[in-house]
C-alpha positions as CSV (number, residue, x, y, z in Angstrom):
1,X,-16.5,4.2,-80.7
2,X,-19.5,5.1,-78.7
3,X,-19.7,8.1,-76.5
4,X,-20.8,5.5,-73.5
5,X,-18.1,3.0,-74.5
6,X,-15.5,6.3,-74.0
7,X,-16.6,7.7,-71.0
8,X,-16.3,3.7,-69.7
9,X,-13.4,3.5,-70.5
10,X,-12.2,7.3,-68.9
11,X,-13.3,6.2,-66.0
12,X,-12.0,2.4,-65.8
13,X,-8.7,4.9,-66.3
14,X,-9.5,7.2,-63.4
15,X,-10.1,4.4,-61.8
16,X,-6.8,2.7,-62.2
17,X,-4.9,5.9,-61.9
18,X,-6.2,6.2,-57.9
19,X,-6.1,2.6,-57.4
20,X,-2.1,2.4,-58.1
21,X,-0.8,4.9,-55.3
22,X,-3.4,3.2,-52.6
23,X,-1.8,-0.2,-53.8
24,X,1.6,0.7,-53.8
25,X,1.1,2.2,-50.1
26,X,-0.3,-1.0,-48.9
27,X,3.0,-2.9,-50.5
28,X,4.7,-0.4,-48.5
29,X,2.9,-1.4,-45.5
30,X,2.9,-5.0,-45.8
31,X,6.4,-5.2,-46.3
32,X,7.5,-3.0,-43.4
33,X,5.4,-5.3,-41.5
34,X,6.8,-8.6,-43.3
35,X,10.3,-7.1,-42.1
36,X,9.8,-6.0,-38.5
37,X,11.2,-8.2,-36.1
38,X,9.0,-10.7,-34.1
39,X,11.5,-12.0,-31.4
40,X,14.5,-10.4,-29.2
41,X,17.1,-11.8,-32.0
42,X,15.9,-10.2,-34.5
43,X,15.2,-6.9,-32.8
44,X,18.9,-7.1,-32.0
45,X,20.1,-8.1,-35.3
46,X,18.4,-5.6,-36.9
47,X,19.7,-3.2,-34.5
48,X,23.5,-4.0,-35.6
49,X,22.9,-3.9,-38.9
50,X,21.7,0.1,-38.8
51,X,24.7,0.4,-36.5
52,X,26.8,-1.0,-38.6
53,X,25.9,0.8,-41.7
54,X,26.0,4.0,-39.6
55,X,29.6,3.2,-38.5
56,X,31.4,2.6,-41.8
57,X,29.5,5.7,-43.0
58,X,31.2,8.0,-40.5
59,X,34.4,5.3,-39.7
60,X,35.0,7.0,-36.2
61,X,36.4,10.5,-37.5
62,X,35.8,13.7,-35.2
63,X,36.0,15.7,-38.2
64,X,33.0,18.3,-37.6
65,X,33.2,19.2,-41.6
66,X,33.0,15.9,-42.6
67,X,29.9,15.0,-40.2
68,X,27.8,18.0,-42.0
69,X,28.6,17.0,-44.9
70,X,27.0,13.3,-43.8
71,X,24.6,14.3,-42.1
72,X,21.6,13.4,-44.7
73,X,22.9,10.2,-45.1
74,X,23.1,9.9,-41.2
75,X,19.7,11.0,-40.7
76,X,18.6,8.5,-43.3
77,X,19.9,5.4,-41.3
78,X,18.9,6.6,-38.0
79,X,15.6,7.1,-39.0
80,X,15.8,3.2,-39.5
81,X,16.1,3.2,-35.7
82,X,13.2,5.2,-35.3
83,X,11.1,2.6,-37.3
84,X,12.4,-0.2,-35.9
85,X,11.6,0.7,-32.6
86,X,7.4,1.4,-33.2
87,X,7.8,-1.8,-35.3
88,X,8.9,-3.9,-32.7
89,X,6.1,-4.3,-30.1
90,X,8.8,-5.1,-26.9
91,X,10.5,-1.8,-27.8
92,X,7.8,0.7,-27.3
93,X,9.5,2.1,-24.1
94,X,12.3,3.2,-26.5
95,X,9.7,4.9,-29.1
96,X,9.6,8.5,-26.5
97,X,13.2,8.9,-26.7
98,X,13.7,8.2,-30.1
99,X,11.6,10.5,-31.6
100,X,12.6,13.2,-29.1
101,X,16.4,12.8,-30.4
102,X,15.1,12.4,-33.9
103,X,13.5,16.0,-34.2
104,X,16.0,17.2,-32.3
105,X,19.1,16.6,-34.1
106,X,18.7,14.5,-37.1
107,X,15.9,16.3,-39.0
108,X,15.4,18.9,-41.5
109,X,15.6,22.5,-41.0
110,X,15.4,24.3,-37.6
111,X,11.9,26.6,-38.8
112,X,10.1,23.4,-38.6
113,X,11.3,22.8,-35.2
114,X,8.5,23.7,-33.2
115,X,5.9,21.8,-35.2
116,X,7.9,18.4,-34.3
117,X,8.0,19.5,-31.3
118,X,4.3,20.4,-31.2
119,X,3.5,16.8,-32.6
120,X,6.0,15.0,-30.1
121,X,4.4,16.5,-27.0
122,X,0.6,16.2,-28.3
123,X,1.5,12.1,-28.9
124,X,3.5,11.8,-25.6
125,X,2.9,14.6,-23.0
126,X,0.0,15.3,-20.8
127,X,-3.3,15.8,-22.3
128,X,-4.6,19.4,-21.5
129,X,-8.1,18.3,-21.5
130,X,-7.3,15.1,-18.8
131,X,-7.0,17.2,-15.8
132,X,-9.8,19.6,-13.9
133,X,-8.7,22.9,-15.3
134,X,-7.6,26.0,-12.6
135,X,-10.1,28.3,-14.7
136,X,-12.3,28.0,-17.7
137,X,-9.3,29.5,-19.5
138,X,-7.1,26.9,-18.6
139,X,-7.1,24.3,-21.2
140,X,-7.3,26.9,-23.8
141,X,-3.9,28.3,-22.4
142,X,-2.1,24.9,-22.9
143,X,-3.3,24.6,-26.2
144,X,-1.5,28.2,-26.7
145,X,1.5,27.3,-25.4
146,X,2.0,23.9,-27.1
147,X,0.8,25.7,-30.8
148,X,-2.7,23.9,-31.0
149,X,-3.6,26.4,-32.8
150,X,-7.2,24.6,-33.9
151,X,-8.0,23.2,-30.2
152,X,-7.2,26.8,-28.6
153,X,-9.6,28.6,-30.9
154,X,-12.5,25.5,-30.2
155,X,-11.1,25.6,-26.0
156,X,-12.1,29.7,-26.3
157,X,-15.0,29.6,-28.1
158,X,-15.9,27.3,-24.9
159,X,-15.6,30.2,-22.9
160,X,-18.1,32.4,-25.1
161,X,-21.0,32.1,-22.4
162,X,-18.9,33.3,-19.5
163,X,-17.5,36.4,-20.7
164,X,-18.3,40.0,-20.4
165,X,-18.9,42.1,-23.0
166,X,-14.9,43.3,-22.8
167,X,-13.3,39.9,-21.9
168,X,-15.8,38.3,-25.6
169,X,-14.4,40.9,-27.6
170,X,-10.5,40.4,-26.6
171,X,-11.0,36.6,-26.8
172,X,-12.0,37.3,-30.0
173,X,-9.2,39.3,-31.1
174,X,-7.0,36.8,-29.6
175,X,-8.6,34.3,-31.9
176,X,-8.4,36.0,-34.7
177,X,-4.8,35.9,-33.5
178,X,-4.3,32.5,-33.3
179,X,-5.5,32.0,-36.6
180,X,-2.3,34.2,-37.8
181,X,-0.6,32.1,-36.0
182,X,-1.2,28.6,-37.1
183,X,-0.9,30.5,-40.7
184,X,2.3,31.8,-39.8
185,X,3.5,28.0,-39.5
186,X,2.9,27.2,-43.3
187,X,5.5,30.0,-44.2
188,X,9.0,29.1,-46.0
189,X,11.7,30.6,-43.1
190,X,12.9,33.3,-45.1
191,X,9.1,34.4,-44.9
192,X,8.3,34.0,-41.5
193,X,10.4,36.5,-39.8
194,X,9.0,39.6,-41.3
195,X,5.1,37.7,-40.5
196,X,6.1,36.7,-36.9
197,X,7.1,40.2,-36.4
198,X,4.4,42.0,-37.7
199,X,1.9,39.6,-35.7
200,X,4.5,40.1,-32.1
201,X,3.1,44.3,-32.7
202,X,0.1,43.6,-33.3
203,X,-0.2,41.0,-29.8
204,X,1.5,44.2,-27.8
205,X,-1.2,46.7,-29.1
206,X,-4.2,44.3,-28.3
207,X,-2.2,43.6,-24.7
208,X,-1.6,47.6,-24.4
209,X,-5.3,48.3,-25.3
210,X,-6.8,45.3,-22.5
211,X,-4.2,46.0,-19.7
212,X,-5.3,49.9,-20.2
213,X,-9.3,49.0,-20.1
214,X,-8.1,46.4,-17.3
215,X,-6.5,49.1,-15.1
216,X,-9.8,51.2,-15.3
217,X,-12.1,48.9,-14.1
218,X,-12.3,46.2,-11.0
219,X,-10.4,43.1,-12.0
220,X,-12.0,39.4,-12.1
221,X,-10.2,36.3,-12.3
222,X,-11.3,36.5,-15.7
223,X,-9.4,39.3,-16.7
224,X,-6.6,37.9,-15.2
225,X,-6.6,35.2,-17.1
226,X,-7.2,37.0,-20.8
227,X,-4.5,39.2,-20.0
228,X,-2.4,36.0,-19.4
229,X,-3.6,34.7,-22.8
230,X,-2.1,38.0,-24.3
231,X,1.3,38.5,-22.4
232,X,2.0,34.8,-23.6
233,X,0.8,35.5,-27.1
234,X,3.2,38.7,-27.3
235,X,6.2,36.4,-26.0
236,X,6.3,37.4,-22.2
237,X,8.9,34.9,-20.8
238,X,7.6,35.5,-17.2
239,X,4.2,34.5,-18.2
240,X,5.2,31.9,-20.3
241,X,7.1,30.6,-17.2
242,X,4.5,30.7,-15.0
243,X,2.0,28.4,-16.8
244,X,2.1,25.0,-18.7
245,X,4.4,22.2,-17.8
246,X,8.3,21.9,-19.3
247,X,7.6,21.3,-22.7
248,X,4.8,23.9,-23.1
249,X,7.0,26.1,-21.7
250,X,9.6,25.8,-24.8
251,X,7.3,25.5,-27.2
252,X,5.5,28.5,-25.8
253,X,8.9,30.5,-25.8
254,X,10.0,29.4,-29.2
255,X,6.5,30.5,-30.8
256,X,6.0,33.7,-29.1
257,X,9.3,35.1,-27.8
258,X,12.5,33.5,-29.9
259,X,11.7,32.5,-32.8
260,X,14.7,32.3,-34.8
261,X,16.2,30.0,-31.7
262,X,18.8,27.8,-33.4
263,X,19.7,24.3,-31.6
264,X,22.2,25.8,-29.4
265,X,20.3,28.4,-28.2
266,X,17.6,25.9,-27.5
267,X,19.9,23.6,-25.1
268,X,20.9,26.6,-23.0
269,X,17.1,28.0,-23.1
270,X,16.0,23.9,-22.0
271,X,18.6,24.5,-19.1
272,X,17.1,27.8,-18.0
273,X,13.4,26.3,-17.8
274,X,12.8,25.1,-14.1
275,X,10.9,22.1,-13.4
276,X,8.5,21.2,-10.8
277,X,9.9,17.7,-10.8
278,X,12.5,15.9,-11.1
279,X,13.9,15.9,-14.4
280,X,13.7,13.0,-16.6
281,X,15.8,11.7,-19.9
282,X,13.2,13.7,-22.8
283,X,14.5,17.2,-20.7
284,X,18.1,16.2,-20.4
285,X,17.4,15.4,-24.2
286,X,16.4,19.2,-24.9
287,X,19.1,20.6,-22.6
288,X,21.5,18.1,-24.7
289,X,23.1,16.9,-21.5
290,X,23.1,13.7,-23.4
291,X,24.9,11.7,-20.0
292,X,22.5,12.7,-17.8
293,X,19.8,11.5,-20.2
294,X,21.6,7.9,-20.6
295,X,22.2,7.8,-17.1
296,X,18.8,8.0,-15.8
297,X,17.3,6.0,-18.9
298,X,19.7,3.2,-17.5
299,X,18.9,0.7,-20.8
300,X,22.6,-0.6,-22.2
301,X,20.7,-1.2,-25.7
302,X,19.7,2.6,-25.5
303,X,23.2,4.0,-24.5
304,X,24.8,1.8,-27.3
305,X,22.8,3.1,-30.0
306,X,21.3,6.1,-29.5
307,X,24.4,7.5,-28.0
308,X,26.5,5.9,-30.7
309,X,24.2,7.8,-33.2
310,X,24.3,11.3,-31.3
311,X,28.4,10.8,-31.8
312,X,28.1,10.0,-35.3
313,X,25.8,12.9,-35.8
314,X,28.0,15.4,-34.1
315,X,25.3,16.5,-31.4
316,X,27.4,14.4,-28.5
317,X,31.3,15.8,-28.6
318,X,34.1,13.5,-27.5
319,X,36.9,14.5,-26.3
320,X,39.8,11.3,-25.3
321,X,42.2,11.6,-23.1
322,X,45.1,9.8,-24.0
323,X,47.4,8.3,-21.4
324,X,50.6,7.1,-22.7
325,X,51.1,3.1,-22.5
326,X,47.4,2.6,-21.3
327,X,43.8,2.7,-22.7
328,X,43.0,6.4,-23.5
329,X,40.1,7.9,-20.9
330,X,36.9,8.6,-22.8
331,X,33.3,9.2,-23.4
332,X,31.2,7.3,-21.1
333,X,29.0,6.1,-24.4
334,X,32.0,4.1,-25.4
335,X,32.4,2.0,-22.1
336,X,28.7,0.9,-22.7
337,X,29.4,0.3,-26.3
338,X,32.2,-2.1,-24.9
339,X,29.7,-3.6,-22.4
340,X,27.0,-4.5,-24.8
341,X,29.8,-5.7,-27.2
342,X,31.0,-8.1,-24.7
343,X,27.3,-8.9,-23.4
344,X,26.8,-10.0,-27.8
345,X,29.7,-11.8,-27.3
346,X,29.8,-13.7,-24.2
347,X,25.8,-14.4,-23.7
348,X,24.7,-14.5,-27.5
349,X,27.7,-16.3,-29.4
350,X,27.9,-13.0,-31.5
351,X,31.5,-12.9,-31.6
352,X,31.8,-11.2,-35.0
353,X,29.1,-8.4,-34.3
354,X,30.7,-7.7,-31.2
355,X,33.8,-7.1,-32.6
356,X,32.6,-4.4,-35.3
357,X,30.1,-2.2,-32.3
358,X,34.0,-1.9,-30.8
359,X,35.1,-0.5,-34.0
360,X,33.4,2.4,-32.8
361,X,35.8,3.4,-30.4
362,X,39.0,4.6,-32.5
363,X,41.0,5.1,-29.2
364,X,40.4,1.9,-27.2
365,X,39.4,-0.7,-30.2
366,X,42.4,-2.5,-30.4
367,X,42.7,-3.0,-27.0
368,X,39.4,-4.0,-26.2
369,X,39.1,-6.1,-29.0
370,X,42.2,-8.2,-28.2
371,X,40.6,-7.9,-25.0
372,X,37.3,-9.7,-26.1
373,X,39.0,-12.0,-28.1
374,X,41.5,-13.4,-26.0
375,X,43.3,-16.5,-25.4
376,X,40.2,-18.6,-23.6
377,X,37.6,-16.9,-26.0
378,X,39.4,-18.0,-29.3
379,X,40.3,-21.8,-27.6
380,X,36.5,-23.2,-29.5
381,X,36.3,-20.8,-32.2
382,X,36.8,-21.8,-35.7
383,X,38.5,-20.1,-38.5
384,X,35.8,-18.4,-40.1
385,X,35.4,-16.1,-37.2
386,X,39.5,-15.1,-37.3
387,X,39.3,-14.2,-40.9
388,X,35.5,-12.6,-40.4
389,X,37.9,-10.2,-37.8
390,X,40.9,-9.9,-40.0
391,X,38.3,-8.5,-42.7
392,X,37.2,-6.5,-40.2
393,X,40.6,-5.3,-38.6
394,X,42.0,-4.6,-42.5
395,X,39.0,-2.0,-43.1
396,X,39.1,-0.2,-40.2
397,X,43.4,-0.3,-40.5
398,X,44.0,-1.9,-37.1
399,X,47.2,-3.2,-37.5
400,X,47.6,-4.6,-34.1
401,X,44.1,-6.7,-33.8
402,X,45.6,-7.9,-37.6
403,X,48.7,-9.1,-35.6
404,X,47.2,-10.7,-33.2
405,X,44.7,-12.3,-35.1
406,X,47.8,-13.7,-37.3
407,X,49.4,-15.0,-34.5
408,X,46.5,-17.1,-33.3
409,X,46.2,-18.4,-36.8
410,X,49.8,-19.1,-36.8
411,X,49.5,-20.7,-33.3
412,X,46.9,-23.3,-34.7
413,X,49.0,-24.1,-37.7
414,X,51.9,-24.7,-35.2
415,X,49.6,-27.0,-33.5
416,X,49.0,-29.0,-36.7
417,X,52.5,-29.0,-37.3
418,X,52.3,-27.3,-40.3
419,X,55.3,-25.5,-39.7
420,X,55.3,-23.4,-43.1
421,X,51.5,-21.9,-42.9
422,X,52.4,-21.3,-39.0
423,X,55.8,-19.1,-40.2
424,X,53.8,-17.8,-42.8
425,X,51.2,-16.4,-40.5
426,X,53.9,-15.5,-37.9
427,X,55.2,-13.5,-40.0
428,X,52.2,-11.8,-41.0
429,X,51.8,-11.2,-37.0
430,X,55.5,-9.7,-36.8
431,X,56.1,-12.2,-34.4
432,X,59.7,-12.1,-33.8
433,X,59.8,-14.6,-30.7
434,X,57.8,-17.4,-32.6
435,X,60.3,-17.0,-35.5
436,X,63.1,-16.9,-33.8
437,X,61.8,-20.0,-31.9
438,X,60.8,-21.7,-35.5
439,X,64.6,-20.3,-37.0
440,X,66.4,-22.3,-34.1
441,X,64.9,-25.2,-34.3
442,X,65.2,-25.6,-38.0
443,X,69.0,-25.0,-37.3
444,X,68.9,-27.3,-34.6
445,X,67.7,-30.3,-36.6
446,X,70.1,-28.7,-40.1
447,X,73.0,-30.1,-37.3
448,X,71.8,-33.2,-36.6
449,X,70.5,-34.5,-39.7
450,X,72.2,-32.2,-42.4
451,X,68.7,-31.9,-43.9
452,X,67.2,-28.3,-44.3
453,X,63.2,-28.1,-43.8
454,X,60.6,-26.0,-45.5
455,X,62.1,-22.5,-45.3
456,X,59.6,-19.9,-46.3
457,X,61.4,-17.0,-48.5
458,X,59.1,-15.3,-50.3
459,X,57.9,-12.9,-47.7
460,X,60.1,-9.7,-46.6
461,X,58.1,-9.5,-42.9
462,X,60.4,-12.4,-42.4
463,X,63.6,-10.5,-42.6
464,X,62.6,-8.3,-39.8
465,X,63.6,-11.3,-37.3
466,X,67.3,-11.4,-37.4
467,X,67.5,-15.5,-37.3
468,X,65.0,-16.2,-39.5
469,X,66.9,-13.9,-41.9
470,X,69.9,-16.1,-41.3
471,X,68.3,-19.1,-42.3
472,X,66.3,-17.8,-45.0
473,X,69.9,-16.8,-46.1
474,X,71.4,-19.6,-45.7
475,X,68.9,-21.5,-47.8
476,X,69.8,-19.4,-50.7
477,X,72.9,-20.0,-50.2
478,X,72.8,-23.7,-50.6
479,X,70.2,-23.1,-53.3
480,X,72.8,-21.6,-55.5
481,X,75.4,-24.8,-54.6
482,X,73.0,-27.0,-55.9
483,X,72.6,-24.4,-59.0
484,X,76.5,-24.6,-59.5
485,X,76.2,-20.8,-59.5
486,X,79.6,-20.7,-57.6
487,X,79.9,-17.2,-57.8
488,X,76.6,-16.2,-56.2
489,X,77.4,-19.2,-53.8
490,X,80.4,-17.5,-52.6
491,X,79.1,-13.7,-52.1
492,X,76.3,-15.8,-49.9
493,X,79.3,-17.5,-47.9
494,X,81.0,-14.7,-46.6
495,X,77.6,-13.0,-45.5
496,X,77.3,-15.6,-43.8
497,X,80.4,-16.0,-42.1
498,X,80.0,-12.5,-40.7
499,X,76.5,-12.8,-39.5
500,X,76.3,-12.1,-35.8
501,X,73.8,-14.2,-35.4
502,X,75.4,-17.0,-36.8
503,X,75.0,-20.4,-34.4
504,X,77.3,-22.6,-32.6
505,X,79.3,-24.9,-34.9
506,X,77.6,-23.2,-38.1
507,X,81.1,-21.7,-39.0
508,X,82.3,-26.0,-39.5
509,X,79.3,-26.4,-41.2
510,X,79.9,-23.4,-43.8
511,X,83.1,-24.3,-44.5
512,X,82.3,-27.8,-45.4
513,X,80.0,-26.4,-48.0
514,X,82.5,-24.2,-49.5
515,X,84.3,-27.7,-50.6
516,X,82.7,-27.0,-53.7
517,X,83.0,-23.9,-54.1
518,X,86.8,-24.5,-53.6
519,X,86.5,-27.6,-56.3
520,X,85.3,-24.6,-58.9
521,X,88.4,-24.2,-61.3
522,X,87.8,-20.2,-61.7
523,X,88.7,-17.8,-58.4
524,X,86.0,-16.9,-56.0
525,X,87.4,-15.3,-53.4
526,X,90.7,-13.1,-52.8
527,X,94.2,-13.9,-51.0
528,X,92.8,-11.8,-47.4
529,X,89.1,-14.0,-48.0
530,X,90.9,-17.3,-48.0
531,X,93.2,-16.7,-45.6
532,X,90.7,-15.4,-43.4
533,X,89.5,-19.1,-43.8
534,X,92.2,-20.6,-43.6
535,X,92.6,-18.7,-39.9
536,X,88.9,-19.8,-38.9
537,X,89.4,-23.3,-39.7
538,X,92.5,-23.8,-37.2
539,X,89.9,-22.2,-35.0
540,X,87.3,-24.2,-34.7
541,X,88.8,-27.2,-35.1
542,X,91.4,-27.1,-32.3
543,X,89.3,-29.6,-30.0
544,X,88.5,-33.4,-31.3
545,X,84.9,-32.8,-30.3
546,X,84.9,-30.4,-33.7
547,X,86.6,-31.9,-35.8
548,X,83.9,-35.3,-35.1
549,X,81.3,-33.3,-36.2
550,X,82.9,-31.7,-39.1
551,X,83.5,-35.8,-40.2
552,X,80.0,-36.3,-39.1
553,X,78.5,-33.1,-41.5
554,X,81.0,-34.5,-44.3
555,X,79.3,-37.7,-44.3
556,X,75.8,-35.6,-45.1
557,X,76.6,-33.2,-47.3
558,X,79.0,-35.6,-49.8
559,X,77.5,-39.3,-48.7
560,X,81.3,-40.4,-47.6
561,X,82.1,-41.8,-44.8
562,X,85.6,-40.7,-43.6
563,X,88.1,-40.5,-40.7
564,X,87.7,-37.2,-39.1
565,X,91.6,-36.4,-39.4
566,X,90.8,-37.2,-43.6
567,X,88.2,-35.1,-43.4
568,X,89.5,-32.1,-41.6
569,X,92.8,-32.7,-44.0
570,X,90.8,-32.6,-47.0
571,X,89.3,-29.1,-45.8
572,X,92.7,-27.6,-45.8
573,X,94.0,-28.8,-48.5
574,X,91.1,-27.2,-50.7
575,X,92.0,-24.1,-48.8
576,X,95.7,-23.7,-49.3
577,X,95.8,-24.5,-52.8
578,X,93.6,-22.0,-53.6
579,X,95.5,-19.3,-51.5
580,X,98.7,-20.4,-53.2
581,X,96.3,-19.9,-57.0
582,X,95.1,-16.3,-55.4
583,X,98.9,-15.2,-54.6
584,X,100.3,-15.7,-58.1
């Protein structure tokens, strides 16, 4: 092979290897672009799919331990926020906010702090060079303070033509300063302690030195003004206070004065700070009076999410309130979650995603979801949505929105008459009054036409309602007569018997079954069991009116039609023999 042809070839390679990044960055781009939303709706439905995501990562625990331990993966799907919100053309009023909150308190470590900060003022403050400056030292000041440390150093070389032999050869040093300075920045934290220290002597020597030199010779605006430049350089919080606007006044503090400042000692410096103005949500952001800053932001979509995401994070504490028998009191980012819910709900049709934004709120969900969903809400809904919230209600273990939803299912069924999915679902729902309804109806109709309906049995919630337990009971029992299991049959009867639920003329109707129990050659009960029978069969059938229906529930249950003094004569008959069979 040819040198030429190799060297071709080396270079097609190089080629290649540069190309492949630069093409695999544009796929990036293309499909964050193919992905943004383009309309309202899909702004919004991206929105609830981050906050969804967010909330079954942190499932609405105020565990503090558990929210550090999150808190990459909860940076990770805010930061989703953050890019849908620059994607989206419409929500470019949000983009401020959201990057203010972002480097507050879901980035990295706290040493890099100031240089997000640096960045987030540069792209939305005030630009130093927009307004006349005070002096010719002006713009390089706000530089300074906001850590430009390149446009401070061209703003002062500016100045070079204007200054005395004294005030060049300070600026200078102060340059050469500055130059530390924006070194300083590129240092790992357990570095840049021991440097920023070093370069805080060597600002108060320089300051000694001018303010010395100053003091012996008639003062000029000018010096005024270096000397400024160096009292903020060696962290003097009055000077640093007395020029630049809020946020140049942090950053300036931070950078020359506190630099180890951790996020709480931030909030209470961001308090200290007066403004000229009134303040506005990106200062209540850095004071972390997080109320304040959703109250004067005043945007539902903004206090839903971003607040939402500040609680997640742990930056936003809540503390409820709980009132017994009543919705417990708590914090105000909630009640807006609930608002926007509703607003989902009511206006958009989104029903389900309302229903999971008010998972959010462990304290108040159930009630507010029951709440949303209620009675007029559900009347046009179909059944997809009431098992989309079951699903919803079983992972975040809300028992009650479960019920409920169970008992609108079971209400439908009802509806349909399809009496066994209805009790099914009742009893799902721990319904006890549509049970009990369902369990004397079924006995009403038993008395009338001696036929039993579709008893569900299979399901223990069932026995937890005292007449549905009775009938599923009884079905068992008259399962086992028409197993011939005599014995089982009999055990069943005397439960039965001594049920205190049992209903009007049910005690006729038992003993008319135990006919064949009686018919069984072998013993199943004992002398004091039949007589006790014996005893309750004179009892109910002293009046005519019984002893009719006993005839009447004869005819049923053995397909014979027969007088009513036969029937009742029959009855005893069974009765004494065996107590005579029981006494020997």
């Amino acid at each position: 092979m040819s040198n030429n042809t190799q060297d071709s070839i080396k270079q097609n390679e190089s080629t290649d290897s540069e190309q492949l990044p630069k093409d695999l960055l544009q796929q990036q781009f293309d499909l964050i672009k193919q992905n943004a939303p383009k309309t309202h709706d899909q702004f919004y439905h991206q929105s609830f799919d981050i906050f969804s995501r967010l909330n079954n990562l942190v499932k609405g625990t105020d565990s503090v331990e558990y929210k550090e331990s999150k808190k990459a993966e909860i940076s990770q799907i805010v930061s989703e926020y953050v890019d849908l919100v620059h994607e989206y053309p419409k929500a470019s009023s949000y983009e401020a906010i959201w990057d203010l909150a972002n480097l507050l308190y879901f980035s990295g470590p706290e040493h890099t702090l100031v240089t997000s900060l640096n960045d987030w003022v540069n792209q939305y403050g005030s630009d130093p060079t927009d307004a006349e400056p005070e002096d010719i030292l002006d713009i390089a000041l706000h530089h300074i303070l906001r850590g430009n440390f390149i446009e401070a150093v061209a703003a002062l070389t500016d100045t070079f033509s204007h200054l005395d032999p004294l005030q060049l050869a300070v600026t200078k040093s102060v340059i050469h300063l500055l130059q530390k300075f924006q070194a300083l920045q590129l240092l790992p934290s357990n570095k840049y302690a021991i440097r920023w220290t070093e370069l805080h002597e060597e600002c108060g020597l320089l300051l000694d030195n001018f303010s010395r030199d100053f003091d012996l010779r008639q003062r000029s605006d000018l010096d005024c003004d270096v000397k400024s430049l160096l009292q903020v350089l060696h962290g003097d919080q009055d000077a640093i206070m007395d020029a630049g606007d809020y946020f140049e006044r942090i950053i300036g503090s931070i950078l020359y004065a506190r630099p180890t400042i951790t996020m709480s000692d931030l909030a209470h410096l961001a308090q200290r700070v007066i403004l000229e103005n009134e303040q506005d949500e990106f200062a209540y952001m850095l004071m972390g009076c997080f109320d304040d800053v959703f109250e004067v932001a005043n945007d539902l979509w903004l206090q839903t999410h971003l607040g939402h995401a500040l609680i997640a994070v742990g930056a936003k504490a809540t503390d409820p309130v709980h009132v017994e028998s009543t919705e417990a009191i708590i914090d105000p980012i909630y009640y807006c979650i609930d608002q926007y819910a509703t607003k989902l709900a009511e206006k958009d049709n989104l029903w389900k995603e309302a229903v999971i934004y008010l998972t959010a709120c462990v304290e108040n969900r159930e009630i507010w979801i029951k709440k949303l969903l209620n009675e007029s809400a559900l009347k046009s809904k179909d059944m997809s949505l009431l098992n989309s919230v079951l699903d919803i209600a079983k992972d975040h273990n809300m028992r009650d929105v479960q019920k409920y939803i169970y008992k609108v299912i079971g209400h439908r069924y009802e509806e349909k008459k399809e009496i066994k999915r209805a009790t099914i679902e009742y009893g799902k729902a721990h319904d006890m009054e549509s049970l009990d309804r369902f369990a004397h109806h079924e006995f009403s109709q038993f008395l009338k036409t001696g036929k039993l309906g579709d008893v569900v049995t299979n399901m223990e919630e069932l026995n937890e309602c005292p007449h549905y337990a009775l009938l599923i009971l009884y079905h068992n029992f008259r399962l086992h007569l028409e197993e011939k299991k005599w014995k089982r049959a009999s055990q069943l009867l005397l439960q039965l018997l001594a049920h205190e639920h049992l209903p009007a003329k049910f005690e006729m109707v038992l003993l008319t079954d135990n006919i064949a129990i009686l018919e069984d050659s072998k013993p199943h009960y004992s002398l004091d069991q039949i007589i006790a029978q014996i005893k309750l069969f004179k009892k109910v059938t002293d009046k005519s009116s019984a002893k009719d229906f006993l005839a009447t529930y004869y005819q049923f249950v053995y397909h014979k039609e027969l007088p009513s003094n036969t029937v009742t004569a029959i009855l005893r008959e069974k009765m004494v023999h065996k107590a005579v069979i029981a006494s020997n």
